[in-house]
KEKE-3310 file (N, C-alpha, C; in steps of 0.2 Angstrom, whole numbers, plus 5000, padded with zeros to 4 digits):
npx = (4965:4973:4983:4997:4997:5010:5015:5023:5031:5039:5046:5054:5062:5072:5076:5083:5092:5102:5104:5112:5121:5130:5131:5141:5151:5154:5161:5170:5170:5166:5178:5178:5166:5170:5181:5192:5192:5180:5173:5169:5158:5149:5144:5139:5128:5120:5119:5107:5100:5094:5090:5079:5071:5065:5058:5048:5041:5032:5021:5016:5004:4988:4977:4959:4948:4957:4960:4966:4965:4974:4976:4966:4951:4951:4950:4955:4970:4971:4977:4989:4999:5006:4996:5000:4991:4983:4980:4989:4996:5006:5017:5020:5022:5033:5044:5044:5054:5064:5070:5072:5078:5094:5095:5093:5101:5114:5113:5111:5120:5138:5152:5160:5175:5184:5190:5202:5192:5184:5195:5198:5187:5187:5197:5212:5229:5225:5222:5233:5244:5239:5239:5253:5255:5248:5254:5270:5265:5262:5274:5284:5276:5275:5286:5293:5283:5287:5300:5298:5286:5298:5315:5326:5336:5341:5353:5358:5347:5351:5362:5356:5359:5358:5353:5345:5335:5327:5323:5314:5306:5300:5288:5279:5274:5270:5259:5242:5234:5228:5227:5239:5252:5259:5273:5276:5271:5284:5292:5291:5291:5308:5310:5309:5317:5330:5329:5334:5329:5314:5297:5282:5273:5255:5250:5259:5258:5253:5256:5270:5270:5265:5277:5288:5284:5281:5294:5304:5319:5326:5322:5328:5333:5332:5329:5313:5301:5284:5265:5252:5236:5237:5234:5230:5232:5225:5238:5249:5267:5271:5279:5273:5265:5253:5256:5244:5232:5217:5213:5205:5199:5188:5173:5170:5163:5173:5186:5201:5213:5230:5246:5261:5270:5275:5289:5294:5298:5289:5278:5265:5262:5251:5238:5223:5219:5226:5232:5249:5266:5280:5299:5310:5319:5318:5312:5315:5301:5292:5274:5261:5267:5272:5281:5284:5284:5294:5296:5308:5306:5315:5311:5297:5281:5263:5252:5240:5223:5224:5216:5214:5209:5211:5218:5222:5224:5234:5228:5231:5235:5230:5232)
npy = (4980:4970:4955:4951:4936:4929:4941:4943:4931:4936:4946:4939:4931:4939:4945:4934:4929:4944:4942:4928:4931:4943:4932:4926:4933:4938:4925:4923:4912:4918:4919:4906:4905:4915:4926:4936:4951:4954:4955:4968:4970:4958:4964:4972:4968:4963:4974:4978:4970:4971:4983:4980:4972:4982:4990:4978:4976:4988:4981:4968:4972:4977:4992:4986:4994:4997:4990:4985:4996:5004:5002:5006:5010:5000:4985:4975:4976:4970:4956:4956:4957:4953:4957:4947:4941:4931:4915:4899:4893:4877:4881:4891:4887:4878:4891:4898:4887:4886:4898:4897:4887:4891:4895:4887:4878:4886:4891:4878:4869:4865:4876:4868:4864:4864:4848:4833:4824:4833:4838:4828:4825:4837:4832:4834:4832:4832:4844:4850:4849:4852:4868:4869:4865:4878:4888:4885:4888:4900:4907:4915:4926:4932:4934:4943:4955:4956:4963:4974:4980:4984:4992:4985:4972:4954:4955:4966:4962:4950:4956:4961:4957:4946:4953:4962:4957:4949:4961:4964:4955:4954:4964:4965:4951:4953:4965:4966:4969:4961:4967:4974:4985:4986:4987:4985:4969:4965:4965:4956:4945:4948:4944:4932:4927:4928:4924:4913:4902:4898:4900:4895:4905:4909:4920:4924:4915:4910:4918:4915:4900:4902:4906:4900:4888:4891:4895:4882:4875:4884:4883:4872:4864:4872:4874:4871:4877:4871:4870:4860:4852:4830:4825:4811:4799:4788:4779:4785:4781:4771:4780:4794:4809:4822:4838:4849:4865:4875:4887:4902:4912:4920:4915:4898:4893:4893:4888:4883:4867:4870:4864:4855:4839:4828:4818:4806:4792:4791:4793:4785:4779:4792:4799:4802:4820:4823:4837:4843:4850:4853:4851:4855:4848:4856:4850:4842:4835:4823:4823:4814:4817:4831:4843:4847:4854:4846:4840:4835:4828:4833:4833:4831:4836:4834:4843:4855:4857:4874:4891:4899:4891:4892:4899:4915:4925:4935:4953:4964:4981:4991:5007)
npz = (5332:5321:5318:5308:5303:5293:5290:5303:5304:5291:5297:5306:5300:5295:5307:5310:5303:5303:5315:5315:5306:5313:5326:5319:5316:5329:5334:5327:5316:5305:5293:5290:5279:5272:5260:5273:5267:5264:5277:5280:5271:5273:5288:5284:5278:5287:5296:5287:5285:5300:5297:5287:5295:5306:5297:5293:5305:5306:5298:5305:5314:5310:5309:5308:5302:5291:5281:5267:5260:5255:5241:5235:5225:5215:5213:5207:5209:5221:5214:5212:5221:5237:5253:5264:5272:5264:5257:5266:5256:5249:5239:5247:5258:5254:5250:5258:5266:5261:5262:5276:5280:5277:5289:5301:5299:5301:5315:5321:5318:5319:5312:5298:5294:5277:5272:5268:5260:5255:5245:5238:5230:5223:5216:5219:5214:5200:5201:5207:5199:5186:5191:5189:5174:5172:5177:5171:5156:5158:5161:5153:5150:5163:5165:5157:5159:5174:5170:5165:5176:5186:5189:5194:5193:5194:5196:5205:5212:5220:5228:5239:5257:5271:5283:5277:5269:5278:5284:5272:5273:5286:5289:5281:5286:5299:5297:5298:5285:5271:5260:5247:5243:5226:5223:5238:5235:5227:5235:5244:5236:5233:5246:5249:5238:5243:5254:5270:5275:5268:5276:5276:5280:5285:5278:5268:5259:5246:5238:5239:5236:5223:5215:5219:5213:5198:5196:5199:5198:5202:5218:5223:5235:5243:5259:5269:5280:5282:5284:5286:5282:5281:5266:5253:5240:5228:5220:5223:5233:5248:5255:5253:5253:5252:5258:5263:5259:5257:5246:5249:5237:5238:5244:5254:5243:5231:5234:5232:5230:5236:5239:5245:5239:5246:5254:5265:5276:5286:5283:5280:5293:5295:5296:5284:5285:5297:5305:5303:5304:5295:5290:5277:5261:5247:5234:5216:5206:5196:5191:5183:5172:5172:5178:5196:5212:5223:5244:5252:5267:5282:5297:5306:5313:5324:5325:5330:5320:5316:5321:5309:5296:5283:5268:5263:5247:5245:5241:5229:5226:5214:5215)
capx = (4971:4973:4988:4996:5005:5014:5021:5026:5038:5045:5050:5055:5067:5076:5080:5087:5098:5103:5107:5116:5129:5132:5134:5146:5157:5157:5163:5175:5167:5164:5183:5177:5165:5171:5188:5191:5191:5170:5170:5165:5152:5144:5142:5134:5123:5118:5114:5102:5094:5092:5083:5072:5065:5063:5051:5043:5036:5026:5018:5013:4997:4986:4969:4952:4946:4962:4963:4970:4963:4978:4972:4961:4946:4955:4950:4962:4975:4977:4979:4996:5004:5003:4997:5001:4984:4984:4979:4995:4998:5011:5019:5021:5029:5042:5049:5047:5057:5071:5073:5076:5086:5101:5095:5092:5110:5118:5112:5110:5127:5144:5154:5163:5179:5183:5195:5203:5188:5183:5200:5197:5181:5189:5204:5217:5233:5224:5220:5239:5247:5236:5242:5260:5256:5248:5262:5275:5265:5262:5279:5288:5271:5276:5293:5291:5278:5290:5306:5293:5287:5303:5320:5328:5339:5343:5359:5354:5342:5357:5366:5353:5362:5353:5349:5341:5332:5321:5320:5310:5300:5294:5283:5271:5271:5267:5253:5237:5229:5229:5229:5245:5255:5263:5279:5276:5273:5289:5299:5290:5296:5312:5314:5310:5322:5336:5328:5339:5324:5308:5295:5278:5268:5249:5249:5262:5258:5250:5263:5276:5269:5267:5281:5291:5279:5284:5303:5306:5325:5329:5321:5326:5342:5333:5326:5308:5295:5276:5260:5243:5234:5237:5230:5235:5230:5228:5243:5254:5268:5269:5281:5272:5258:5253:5256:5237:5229:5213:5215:5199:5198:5178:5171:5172:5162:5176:5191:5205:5218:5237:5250:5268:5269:5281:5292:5295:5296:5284:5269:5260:5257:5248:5228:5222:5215:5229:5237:5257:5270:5286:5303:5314:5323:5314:5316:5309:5298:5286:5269:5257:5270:5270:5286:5281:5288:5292:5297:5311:5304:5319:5311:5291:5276:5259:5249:5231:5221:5223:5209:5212:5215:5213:5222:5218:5229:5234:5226:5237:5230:5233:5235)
capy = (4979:4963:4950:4947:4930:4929:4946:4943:4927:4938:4949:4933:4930:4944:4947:4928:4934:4948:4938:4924:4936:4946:4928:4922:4938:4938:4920:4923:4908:4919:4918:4901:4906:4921:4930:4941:4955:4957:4954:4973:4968:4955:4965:4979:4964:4962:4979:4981:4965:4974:4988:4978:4968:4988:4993:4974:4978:4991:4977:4965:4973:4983:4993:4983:4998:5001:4984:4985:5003:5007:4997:5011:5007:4994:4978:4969:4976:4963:4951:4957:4959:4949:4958:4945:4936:4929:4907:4899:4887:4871:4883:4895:4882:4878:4895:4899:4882:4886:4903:4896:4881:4892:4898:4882:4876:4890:4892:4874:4865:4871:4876:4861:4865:4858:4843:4831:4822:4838:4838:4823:4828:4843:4831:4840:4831:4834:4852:4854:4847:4858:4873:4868:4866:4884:4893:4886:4891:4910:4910:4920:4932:4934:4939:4950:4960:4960:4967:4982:4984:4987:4991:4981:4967:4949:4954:4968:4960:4946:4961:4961:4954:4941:4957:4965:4952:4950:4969:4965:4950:4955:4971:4959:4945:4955:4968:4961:4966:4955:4971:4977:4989:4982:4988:4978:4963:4964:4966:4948:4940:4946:4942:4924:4924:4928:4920:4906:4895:4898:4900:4897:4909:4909:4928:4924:4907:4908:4921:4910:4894:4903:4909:4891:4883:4893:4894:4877:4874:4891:4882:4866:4863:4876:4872:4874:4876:4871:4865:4859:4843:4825:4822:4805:4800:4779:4780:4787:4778:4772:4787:4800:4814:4831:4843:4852:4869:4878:4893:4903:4920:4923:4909:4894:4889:4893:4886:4876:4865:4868:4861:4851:4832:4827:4811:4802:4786:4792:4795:4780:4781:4797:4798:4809:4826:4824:4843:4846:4855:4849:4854:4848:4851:4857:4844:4843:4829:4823:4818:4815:4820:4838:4847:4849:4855:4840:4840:4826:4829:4831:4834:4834:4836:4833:4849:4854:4861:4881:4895:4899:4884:4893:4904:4920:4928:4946:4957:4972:4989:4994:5012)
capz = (5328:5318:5319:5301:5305:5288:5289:5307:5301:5288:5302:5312:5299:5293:5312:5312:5296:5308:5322:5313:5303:5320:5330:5315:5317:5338:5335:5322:5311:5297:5290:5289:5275:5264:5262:5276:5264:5265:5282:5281:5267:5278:5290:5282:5275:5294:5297:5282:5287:5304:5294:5283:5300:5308:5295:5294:5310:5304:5294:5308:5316:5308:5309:5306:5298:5287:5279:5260:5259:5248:5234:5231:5221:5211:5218:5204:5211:5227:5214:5212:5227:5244:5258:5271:5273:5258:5263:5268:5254:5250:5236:5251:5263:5252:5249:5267:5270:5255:5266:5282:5279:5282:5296:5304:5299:5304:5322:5324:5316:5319:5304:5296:5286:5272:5274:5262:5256:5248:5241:5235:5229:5219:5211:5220:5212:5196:5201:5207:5190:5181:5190:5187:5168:5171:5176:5166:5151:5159:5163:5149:5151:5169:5167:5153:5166:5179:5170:5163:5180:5191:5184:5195:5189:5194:5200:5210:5219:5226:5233:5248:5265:5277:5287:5272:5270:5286:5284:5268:5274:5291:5288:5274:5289:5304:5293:5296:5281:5266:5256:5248:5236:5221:5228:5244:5233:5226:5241:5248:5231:5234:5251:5245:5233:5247:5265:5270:5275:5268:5278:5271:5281:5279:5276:5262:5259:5241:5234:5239:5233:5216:5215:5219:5207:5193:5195:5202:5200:5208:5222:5224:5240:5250:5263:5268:5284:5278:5289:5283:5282:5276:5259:5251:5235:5225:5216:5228:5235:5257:5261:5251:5254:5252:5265:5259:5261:5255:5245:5245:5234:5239:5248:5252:5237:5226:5238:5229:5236:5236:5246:5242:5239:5252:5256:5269:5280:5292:5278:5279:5298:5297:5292:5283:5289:5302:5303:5303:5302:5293:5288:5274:5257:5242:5227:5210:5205:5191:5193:5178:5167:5176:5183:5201:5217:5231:5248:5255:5274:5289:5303:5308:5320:5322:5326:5332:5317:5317:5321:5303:5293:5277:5266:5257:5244:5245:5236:5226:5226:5208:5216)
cpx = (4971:4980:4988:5001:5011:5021:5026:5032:5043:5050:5057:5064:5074:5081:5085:5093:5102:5108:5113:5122:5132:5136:5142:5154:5161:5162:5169:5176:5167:5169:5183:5171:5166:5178:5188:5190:5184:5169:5166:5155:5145:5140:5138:5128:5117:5114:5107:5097:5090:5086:5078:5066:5061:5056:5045:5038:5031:5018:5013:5007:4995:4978:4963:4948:4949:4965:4962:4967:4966:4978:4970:4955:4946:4956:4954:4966:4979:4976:4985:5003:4999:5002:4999:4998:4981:4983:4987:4997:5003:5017:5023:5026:5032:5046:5051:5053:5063:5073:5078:5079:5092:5102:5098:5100:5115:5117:5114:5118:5132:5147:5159:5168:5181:5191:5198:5197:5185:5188:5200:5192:5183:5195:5210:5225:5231:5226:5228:5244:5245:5237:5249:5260:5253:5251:5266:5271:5264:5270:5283:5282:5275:5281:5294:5287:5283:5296:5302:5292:5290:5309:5326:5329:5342:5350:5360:5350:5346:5358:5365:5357:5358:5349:5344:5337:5327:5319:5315:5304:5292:5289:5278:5271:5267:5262:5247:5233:5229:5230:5237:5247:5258:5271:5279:5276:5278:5293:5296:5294:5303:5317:5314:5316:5328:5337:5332:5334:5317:5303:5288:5271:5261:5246:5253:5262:5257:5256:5269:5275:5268:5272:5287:5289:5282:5291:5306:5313:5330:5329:5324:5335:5341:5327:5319:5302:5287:5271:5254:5243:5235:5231:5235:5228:5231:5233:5250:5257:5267:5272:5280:5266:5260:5252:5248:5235:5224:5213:5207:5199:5192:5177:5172:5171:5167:5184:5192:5210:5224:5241:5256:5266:5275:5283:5296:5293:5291:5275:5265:5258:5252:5242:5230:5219:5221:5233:5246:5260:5278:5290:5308:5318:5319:5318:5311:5306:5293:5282:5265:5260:5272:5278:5283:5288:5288:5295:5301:5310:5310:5317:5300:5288:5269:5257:5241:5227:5220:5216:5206:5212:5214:5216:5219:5223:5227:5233:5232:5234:5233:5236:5234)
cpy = (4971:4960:4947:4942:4931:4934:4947:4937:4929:4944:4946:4931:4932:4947:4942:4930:4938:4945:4932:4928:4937:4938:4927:4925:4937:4930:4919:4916:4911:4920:4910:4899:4909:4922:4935:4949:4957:4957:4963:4974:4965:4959:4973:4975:4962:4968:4981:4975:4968:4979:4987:4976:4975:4988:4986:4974:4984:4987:4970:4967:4979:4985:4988:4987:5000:4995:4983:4990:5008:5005:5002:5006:5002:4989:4973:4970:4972:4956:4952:4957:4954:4951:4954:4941:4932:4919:4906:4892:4882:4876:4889:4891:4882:4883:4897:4892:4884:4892:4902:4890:4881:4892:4893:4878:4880:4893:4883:4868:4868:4870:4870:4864:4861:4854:4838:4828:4827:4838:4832:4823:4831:4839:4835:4837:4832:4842:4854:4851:4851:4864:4873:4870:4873:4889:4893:4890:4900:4911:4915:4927:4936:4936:4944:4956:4962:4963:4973:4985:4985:4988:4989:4976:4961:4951:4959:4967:4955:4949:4961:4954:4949:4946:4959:4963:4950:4958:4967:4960:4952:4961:4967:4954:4949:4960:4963:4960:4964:4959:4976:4981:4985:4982:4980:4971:4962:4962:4960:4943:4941:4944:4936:4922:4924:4923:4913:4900:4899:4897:4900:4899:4910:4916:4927:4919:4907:4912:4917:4903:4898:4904:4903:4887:4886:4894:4888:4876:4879:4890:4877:4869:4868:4870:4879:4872:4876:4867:4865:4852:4838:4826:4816:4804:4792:4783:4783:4781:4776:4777:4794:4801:4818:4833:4849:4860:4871:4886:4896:4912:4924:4920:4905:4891:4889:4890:4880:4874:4868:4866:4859:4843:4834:4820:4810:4798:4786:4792:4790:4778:4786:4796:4803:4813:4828:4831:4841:4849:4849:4854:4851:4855:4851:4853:4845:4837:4830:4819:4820:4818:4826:4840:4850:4850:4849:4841:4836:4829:4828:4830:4836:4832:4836:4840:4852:4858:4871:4884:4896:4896:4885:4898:4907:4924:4933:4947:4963:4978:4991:5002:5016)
cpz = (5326:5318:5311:5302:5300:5287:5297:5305:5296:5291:5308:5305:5295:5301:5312:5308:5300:5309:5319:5308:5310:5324:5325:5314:5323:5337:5333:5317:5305:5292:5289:5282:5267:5269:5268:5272:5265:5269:5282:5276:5271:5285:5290:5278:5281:5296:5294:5285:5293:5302:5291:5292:5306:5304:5294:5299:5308:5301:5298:5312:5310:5310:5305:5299:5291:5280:5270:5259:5252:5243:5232:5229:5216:5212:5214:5206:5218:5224:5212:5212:5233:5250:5266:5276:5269:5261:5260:5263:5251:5245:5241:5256:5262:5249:5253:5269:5266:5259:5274:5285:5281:5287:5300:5306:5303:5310:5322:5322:5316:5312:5302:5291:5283:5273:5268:5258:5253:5244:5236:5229:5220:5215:5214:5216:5204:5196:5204:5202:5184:5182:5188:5180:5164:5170:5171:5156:5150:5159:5160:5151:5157:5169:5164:5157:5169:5179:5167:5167:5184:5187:5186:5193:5195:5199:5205:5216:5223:5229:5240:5253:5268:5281:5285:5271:5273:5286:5278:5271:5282:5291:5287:5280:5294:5304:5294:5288:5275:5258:5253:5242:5229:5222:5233:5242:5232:5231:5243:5243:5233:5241:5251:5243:5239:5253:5265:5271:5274:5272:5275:5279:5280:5276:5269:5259:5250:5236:5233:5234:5225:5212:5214:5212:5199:5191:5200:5205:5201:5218:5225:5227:5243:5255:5267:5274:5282:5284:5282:5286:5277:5273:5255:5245:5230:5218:5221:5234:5244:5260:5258:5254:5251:5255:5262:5262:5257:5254:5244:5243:5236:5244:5250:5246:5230:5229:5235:5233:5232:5243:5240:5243:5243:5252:5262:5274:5282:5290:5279:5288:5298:5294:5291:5284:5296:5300:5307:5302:5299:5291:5283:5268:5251:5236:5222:5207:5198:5192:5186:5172:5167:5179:5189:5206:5223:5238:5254:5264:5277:5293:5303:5312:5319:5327:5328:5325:5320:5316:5315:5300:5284:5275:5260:5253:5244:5239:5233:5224:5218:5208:5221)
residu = (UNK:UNK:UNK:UNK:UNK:UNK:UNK:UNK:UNK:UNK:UNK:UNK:UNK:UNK:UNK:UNK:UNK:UNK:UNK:UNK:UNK:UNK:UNK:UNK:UNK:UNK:UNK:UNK:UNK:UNK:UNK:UNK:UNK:UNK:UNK:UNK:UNK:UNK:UNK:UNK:UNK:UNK:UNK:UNK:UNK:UNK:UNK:UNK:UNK:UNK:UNK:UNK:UNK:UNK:UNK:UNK:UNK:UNK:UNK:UNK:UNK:UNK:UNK:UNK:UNK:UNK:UNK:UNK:UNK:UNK:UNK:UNK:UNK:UNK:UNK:UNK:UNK:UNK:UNK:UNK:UNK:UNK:UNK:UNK:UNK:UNK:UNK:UNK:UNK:UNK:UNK:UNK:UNK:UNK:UNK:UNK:UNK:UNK:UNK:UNK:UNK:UNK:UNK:UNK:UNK:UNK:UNK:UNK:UNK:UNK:UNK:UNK:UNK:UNK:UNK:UNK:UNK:UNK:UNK:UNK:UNK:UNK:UNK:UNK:UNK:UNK:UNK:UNK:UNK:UNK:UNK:UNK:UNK:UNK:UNK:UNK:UNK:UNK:UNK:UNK:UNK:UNK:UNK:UNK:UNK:UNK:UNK:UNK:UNK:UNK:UNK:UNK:UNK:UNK:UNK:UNK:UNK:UNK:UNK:UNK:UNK:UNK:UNK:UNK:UNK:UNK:UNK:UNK:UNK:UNK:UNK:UNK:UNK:UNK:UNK:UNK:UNK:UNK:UNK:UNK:UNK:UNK:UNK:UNK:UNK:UNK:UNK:UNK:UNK:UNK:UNK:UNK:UNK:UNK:UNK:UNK:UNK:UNK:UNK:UNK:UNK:UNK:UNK:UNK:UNK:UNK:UNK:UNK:UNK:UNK:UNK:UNK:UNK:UNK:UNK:UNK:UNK:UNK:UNK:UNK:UNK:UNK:UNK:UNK:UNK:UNK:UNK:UNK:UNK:UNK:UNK:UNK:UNK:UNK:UNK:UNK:UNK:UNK:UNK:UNK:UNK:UNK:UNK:UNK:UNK:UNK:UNK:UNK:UNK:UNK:UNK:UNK:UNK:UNK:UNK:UNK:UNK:UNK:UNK:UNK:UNK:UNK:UNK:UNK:UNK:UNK:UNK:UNK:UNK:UNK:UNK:UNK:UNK:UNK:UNK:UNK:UNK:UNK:UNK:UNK:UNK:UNK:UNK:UNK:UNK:UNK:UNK:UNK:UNK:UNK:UNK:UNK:UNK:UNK:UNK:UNK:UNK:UNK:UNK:UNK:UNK:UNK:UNK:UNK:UNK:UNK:UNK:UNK:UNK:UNK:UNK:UNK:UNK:UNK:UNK:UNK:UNK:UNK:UNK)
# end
């Protein structure tokens, strides 16, 4: 029997692949990469890995007598293809090394989430001025849509009681999964519109902030519970911030910030990355020219960053 090194390392590192998805689930690290939604994905990208590194094995020993046989009479043919004994040269090292790079990472560094200085990075008072002058310009689109799809009306939907109310919101908070009806999404808009204190939930976190950001002066003189982390910004006075989150659709590689500009006394003690939770009064502000949503701080705390410290927007099942 013969020993193919090469093909034994590509066996060495499809199980690594394996082994590092597996670890990154048991840890509960991998909602620190991708949406929860794929966690199913990923881990069907684990199994398969486990099934390619089964039949690599095949591949690491073989007969003396049996050696490229399958070639046939065709001796141009192992210019082709690599059986795996092939000399091990520099053009080889470095696609072995571009392979296992992750690996390397991903056992050997803990996962790093992202903190303001990506925010920073990204422009995020840029990137949240820009969605403000997004909305406002969908916003006739968006109403138009939503009186076509329900036939509920405005005055209607005040009707709903305090009780009513919490009957709408708690189902969508306490559901874990991030998947929902279209129905369903309604009833969280309209239990928004009624809740006496907003609560920005990280289950509902991104719905809400859309939904504020778009209809400002519907908001403004409620009162509003929010966490995240300091982000500050040159230009920004000593008693402002943003209270900040990381919204990610897919990955991280695609995770943008949102949060509220806030005010008060207290902001220019705090660094930034420090996590919070605050409570106050929704006000309306203008930055960069932009109609934005702001936050006159009553009452806050300084908090430990959470398990999950991002947020993923519900999906809506068209049917």
């Amino acid at each position: 029997m013969k020993l193919h090194f090469q093909q034994a390392v590509r066996a060495l590192i499809l199980l690594s692949f394996a082994a590092l998805i597996f670890k990154l689930h048991l840890s509960g690290e991998i909602t620190k990469f991708i949406n929860p939604k794929y966690e199913m994905l990923s881990q069907l990208a684990a199994i398969l890995f486990l099934f390619l590194f089964f039949i690599q094995l095949t591949r690491i020993w073989t007969n003396h007598h049996s050696n490229h046989h399958e070639c046939g009479h065709d001796h141009a043919c192992t210019h082709n293809h690599d059986h795996g004994d092939s000399p091990f040269t520099m053009k080889k090292f470095l696609s072995y090394a571009i392979i296992v790079f992750p690996l390397v990472t991903g056992f050997v560094l803990p996962a790093k989430v992202l903190d303001a200085s990506i925010a920073n990075k990204k422009g995020a008072m840029l990137a949240l001025s820009g969605q403000q002058v997004q909305r406002t310009e969908e916003e006739t689109t968006v109403i138009t849509d939503q009186e076509l799809e329900t036939d509920m009306t405005f005055d209607e939907a005040i009707t709903f009681d305090e009780e009513e109310s919490e009957d709408i919101i708690d189902p969508a908070l306490t559901d874990g999964s991030n998947e929902i009806t279209k129905e369903e999404n309604e009833e969280i808009i309209r239990g928004l519109e009624k809740a006496s204190t907003i609560k920005m939930d990280d289950r509902v976190y991104n719905t809400y902030y859309e939904e504020i950001s778009r209809d400002i002066k519907s908001y403004v003189g409620r009162t509003i519970e929010v966490k995240g982390f300091v982000y500050k910004e040159e230009g920004f006075s000593p008693n402002q911030l943003v209270i900040s989150r990381f919204l990610v659709s897919h990955c991280i590689a695609d995770a943008s910030i949102i949060g509220f500009l806030t005010e008060f006394s207290e902001a220019s003690s705090l660094e930034v990355d420090t996590w919070i939770e605050a409570k106050g009064i929704v006000e309306m502000t203008t930055y960069n020219g932009v109609e934005m949503p702001m936050i006159k701080v009553t009452s806050w705390n300084t908090i430990s960053e959470p398990e999950k410290p991002y947020l993923y927007p519900l999906s809506i099942r068209l049917f």
